[in-house]
C-alpha positions in Angstrom: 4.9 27.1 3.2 2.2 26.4 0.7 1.0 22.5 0.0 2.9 22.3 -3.2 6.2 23.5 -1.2 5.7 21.0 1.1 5.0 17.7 -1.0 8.0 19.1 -3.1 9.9 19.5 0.0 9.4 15.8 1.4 10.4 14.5 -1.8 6.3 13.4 -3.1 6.0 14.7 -6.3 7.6 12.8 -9.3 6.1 14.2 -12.2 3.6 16.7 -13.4 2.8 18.2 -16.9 2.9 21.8 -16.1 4.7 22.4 -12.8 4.3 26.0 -12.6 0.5 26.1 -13.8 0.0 23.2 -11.0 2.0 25.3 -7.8 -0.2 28.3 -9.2 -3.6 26.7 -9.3 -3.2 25.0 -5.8 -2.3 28.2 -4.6 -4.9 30.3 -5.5 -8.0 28.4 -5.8 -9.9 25.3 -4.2 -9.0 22.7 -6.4 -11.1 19.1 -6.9 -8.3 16.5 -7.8 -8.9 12.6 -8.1 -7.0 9.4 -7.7 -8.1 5.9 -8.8 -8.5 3.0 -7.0 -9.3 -0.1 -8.7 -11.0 -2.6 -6.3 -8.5 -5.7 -6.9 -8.5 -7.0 -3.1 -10.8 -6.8 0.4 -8.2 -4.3 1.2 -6.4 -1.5 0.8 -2.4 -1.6 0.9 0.6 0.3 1.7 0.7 1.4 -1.7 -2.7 2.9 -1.5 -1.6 4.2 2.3 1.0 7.1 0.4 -2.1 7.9 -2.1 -4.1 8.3 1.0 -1.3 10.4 2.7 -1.3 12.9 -0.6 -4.9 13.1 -0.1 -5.0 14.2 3.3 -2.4 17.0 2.6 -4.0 18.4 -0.5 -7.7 18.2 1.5 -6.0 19.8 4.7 -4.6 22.8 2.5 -8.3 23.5 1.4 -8.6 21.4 -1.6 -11.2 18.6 -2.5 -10.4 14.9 -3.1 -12.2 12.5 -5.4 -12.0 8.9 -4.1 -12.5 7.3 -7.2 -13.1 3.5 -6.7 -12.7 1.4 -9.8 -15.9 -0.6 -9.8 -15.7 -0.7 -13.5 -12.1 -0.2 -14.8 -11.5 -3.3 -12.2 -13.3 -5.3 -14.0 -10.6 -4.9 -17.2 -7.9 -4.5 -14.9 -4.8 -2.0 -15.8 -1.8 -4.2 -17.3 0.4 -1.5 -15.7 3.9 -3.6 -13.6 2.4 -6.6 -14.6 3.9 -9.6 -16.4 0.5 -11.5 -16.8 -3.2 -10.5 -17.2 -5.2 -9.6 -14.0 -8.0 -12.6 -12.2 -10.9 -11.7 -13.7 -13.3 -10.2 -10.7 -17.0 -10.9 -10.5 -19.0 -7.7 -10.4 -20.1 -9.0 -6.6 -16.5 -9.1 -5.9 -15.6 -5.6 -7.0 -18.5 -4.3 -5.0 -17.6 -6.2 -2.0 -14.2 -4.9 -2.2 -15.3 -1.4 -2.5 -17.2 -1.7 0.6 -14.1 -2.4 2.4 -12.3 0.4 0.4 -14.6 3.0 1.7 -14.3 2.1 5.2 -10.5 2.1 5.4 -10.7 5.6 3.6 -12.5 7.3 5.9 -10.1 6.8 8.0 -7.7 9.0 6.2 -9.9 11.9 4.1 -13.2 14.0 5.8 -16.3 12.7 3.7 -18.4 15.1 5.5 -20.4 17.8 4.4 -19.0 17.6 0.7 -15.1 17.9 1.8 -14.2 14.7 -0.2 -16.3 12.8 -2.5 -16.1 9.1 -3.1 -17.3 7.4 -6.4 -17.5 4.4 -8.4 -16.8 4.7 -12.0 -19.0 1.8 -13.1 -21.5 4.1 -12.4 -20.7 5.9 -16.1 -18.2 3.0 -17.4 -20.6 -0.3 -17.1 -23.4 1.6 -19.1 -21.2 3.3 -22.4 -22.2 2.2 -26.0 -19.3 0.3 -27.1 -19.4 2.2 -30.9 -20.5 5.7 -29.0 -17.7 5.6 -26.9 -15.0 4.1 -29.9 -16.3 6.9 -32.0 -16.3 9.7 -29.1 -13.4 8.5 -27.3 -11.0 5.9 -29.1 -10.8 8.5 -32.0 -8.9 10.7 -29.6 -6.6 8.2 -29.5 -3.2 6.9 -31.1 -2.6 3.9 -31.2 1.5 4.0 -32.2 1.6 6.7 -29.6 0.1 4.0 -27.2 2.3 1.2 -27.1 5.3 3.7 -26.8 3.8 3.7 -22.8 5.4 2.2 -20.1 2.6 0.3 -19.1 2.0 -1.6 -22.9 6.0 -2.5 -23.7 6.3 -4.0 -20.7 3.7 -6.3 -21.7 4.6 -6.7 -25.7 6.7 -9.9 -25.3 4.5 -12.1 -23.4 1.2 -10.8 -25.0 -1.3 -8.0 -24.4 -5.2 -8.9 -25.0 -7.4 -5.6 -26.4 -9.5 -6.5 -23.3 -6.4 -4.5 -21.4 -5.5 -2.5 -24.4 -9.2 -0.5 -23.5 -7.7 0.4 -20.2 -6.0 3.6 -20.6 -9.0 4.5 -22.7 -11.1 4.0 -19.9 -9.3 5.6 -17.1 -8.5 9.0 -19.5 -12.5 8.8 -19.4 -12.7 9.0 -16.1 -11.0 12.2 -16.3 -13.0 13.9 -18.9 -16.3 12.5 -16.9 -15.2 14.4 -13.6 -14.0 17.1 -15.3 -17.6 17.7 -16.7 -19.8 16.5 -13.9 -17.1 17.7 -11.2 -15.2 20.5 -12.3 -12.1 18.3 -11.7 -9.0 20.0 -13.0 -6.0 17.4 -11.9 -5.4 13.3 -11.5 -2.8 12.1 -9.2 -1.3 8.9 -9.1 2.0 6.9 -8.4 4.6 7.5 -10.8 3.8 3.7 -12.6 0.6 5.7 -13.7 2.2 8.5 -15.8 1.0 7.5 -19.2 -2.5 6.7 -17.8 -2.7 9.9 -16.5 -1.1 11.8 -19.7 -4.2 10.1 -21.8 -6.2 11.7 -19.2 -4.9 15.0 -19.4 -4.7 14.8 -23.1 -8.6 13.7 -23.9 -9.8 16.7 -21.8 -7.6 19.0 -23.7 -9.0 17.7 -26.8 -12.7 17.1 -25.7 -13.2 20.1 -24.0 -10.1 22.2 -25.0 -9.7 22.8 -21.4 -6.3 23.1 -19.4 -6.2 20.6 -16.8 -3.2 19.3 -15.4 -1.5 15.3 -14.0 0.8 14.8 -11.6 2.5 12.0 -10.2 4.3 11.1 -6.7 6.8 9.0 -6.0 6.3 5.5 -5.0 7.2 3.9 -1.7 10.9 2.3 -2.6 13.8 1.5 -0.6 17.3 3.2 -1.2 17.8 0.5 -3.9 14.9 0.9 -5.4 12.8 -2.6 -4.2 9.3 -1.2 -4.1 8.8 -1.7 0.2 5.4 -2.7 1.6 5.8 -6.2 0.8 6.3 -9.1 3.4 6.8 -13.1 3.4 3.4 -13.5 3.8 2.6 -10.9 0.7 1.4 -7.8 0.5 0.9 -4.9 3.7 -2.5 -4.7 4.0 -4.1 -2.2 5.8 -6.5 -4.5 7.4 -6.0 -5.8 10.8 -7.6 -9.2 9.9 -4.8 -9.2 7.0 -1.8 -7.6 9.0 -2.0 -7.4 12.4 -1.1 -4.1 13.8 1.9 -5.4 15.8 3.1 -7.3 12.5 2.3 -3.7 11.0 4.6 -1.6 13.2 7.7 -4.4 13.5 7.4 -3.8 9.4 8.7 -0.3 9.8 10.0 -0.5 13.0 12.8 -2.4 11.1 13.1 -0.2 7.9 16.8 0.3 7.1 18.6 3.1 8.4 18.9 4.1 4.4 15.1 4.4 4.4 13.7 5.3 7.7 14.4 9.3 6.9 12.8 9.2 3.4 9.6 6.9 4.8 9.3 9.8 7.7 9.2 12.1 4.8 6.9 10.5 2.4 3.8 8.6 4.4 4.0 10.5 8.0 3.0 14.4 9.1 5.5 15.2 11.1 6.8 18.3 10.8 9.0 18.1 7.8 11.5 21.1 9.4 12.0 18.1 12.5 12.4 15.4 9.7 15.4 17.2 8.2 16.8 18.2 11.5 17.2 14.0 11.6 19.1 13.7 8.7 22.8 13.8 10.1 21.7 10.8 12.4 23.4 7.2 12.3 24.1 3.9 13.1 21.9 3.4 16.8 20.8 7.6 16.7 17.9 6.4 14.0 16.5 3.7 16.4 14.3 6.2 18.2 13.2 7.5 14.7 12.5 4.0 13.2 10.0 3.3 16.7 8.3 7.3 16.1 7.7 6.3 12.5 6.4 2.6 13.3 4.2 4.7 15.9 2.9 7.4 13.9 2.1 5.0 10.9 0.4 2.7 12.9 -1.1 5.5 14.8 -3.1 6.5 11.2 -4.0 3.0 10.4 -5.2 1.4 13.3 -5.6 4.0 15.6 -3.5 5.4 18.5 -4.9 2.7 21.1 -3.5 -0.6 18.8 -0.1 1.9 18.1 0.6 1.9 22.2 -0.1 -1.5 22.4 2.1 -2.6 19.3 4.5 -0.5 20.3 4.4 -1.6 24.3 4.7 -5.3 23.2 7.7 -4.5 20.9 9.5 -2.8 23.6 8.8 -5.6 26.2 10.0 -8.3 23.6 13.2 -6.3 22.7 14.1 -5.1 26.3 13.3 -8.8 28.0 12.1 -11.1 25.4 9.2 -11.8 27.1 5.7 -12.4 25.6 3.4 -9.8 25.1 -0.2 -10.8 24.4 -0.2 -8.7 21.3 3.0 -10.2 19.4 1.6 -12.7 16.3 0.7 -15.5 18.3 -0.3 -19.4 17.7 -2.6 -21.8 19.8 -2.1 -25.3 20.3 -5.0 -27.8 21.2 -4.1 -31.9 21.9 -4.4 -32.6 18.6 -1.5 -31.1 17.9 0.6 -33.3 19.8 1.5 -36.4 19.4 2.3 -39.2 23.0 2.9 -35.0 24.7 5.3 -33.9 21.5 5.0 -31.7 18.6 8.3 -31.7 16.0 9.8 -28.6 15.3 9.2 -28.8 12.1 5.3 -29.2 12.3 5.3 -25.7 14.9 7.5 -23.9 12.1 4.7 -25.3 9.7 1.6 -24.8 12.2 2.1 -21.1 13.1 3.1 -20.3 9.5 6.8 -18.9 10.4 7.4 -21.4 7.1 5.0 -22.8 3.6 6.3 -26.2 3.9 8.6 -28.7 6.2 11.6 -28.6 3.3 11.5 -24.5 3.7 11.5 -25.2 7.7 14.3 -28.0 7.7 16.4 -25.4 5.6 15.9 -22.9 7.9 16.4 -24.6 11.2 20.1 -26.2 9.5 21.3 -22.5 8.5 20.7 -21.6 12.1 17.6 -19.2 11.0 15.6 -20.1 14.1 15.8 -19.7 17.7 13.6 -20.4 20.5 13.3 -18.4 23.9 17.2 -16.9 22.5 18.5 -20.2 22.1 19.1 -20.7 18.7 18.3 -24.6 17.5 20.0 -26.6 14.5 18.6 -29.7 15.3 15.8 -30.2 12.6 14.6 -33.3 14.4 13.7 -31.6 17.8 10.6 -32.6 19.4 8.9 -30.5 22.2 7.2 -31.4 24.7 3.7 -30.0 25.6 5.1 -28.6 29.1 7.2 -26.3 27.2 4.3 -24.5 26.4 2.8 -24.0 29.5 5.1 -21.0 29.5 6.0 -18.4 27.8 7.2 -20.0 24.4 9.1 -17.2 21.8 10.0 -18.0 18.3 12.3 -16.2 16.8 13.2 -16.4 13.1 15.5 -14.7 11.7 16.8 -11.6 13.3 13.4 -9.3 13.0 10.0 -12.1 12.9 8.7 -13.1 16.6 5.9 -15.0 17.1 4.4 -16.4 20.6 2.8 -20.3 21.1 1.1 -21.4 24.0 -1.9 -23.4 24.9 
């Protein structure tokens, strides 16, 4: 089974302009490909983790990646899913960010030697002539053609400032730049970057009057389409610091039985011939499958040591509901405590299982919280500092447990 088979196969590939020529040319020569990353946060997400995933099979098969880090289209920001304009970023801040970007990376894709390379378009963005590149570049360009993208009506209503308007110029750029410095002959991207990646396609054709080719996978949504990697406290991250690696695996230990065969599929390397040999399973046959997905995912992230140990403390919680050293845990000193009692309330608030005391009263009434199994609708309980001396188990909801001791 050739790489194209097998992202087609676990359901990955979304769009691309010329199918055929695409399957062809990854079969038959060692192709350098790219995807963008702009530098928006200290961290990569789950969002980037599936980019990452693609990567590694396309780099596996033979080909060559581009990591191409957005230390200049970041600071414009792409207006692509979003209602408002992106936070302006300091140039240090991009950097920083980066930084971060290439460690978590390396992780994923073989910098070694040449097998991947990892840039920073500021290096050729930050430094154009404005009227050069409007003349070279924006000329290329239509600008009724434009706002016919996804990425600009979206944004019509509520405004869209020329800053972001110089986006997709920027990122098709990109393209023709590692085309001619790189011998780059295809951008990926999640299917929300399409038109970005047409523009792309298009100015190489034009510049150069070159073939070279876009393709997009799909993104990482539930059943019901609700775009997953996204928690009550934000965003996945990929960072332990951001999302612990036991928060990490109980997010996909508990995908739903809708989605745990399609996330096997899309962000994991298990065989996809086992994968499908799942698909008849239901009901409690898919719990096993939800904890090997958790694992393996994990596994890639943080590394098979902080997988056992998620995993371990998961099993221990579920099977006796008894603390585990790596479950999400809060510590409380004396100054918590008030004549040897802390409220409810203030825990909920203290350990950050709720924003304020209205969200945790609310919570506590609709019988959302329990406590060592015993559920509590009292809003006004106070605990007493011996309770703590043991182990102490929140529960909230039926999936969130978090530990509070001394």
């Amino acid at each position: 089974m050739t790489v194209f088979e097998e992202l087609k196969r676990r359901g990955l590939i979304a769009q691309a302009t010329h199918e055929d020529e695409i399957e062809k040319l990854l079969n038959n020569e060692k192709v350098t490909f790219y995807i963008g990353f702009d530098a928006t946060a200290d961290s990569l997400h789950v969002g980037h983790f599936l980019q990452l995933v693609v990567m590694s099979h396309l780099q596996k098969a033979g080909h060559r990646p581009i990591a191409l880090l957005g230390t200049g289209t970041t600071m414009i920001g792409d207006p692509t899913g979003k209602t408002d304009m992106r936070k302006m970023l300091t140039p240090e801040d991009i950097n920083h960010n980066a930084e971060c970007f290439k460690k978590q990376m390396s992780r994923f894709i073989n910098f070694d030697d040449e097998n991947a390379l990892m840039l920073r378009n500021g290096d050729w963005i930050l430094d154009l002539n404005y009227m050069e590149f409007i003349r070279n570049i924006g000329v290329h360009f239509s600008v009724n053609k434009m706002l016919t993208a996804e990425c600009f009506k979206t944004r019509l209503e509520k405004g869209l400032s020329f800053l972001e308007f110089n986006y997709m110029l920027l990122q098709s750029y990109d393209f023709l730049h590692l085309y001619q410095t790189q011998g780059c002959k295809l951008e990926l991207g999640g299917d929300d970057q399409w038109s970005n990646i047409l523009g792309g396609v298009d100015l190489v054709r034009r510049v150069e009057g070159k073939e070279v080719y876009g393709m997009t996978f799909t993104l990482l949504t539930t059943k019901e389409g609700k775009k997953m990697g996204k928690t009550e406290k934000g965003a996945l991250w990929l960072d332990a610091e951001k999302t612990s690696p036991y928060e990490f695996f109980q997010y996909w230990r508990n995908v739903s039985d809708d989605d745990v065969i399609n996330c096997m599929k899309l962000i994991t390397f298990v065989p996809i011939e086992e994968i499908e040999a799942m698909e008849g399973l239901t009901g409690s046959e898919l719990n096993p499958i939800k904890e090997r997905l958790a694992f393996e995912v994990t596994k890639m992230v943080h590394g098979e040591e902080e997988a056992i140990k998620a995993r371990d403390a998961a099993r221990s919680l579920f099977s006796a509901n008894t603390a585990s050293g790596d479950m999400p845990s809060t510590t409380l000193t004396d100054d918590d405590f008030t004549d040897g009692k802390i409220g409810l309330l203030d825990l909920l608030c203290k350990s950050k299982l709720c924003q304020s005391k209205g969200d945790a009263r609310r919570l506590v009434q609709q019988g959302g919280i329990s406590v060592n199994d015993q559920k509590i609708g009292d809003a006004t309980v106070m605990l007493p500092k011996s309770a703590f001396e043991s182990d102490f188990i929140i529960k909230k909801g039926k999936k969130v447990y978090h530990k509070v001791s001394l």
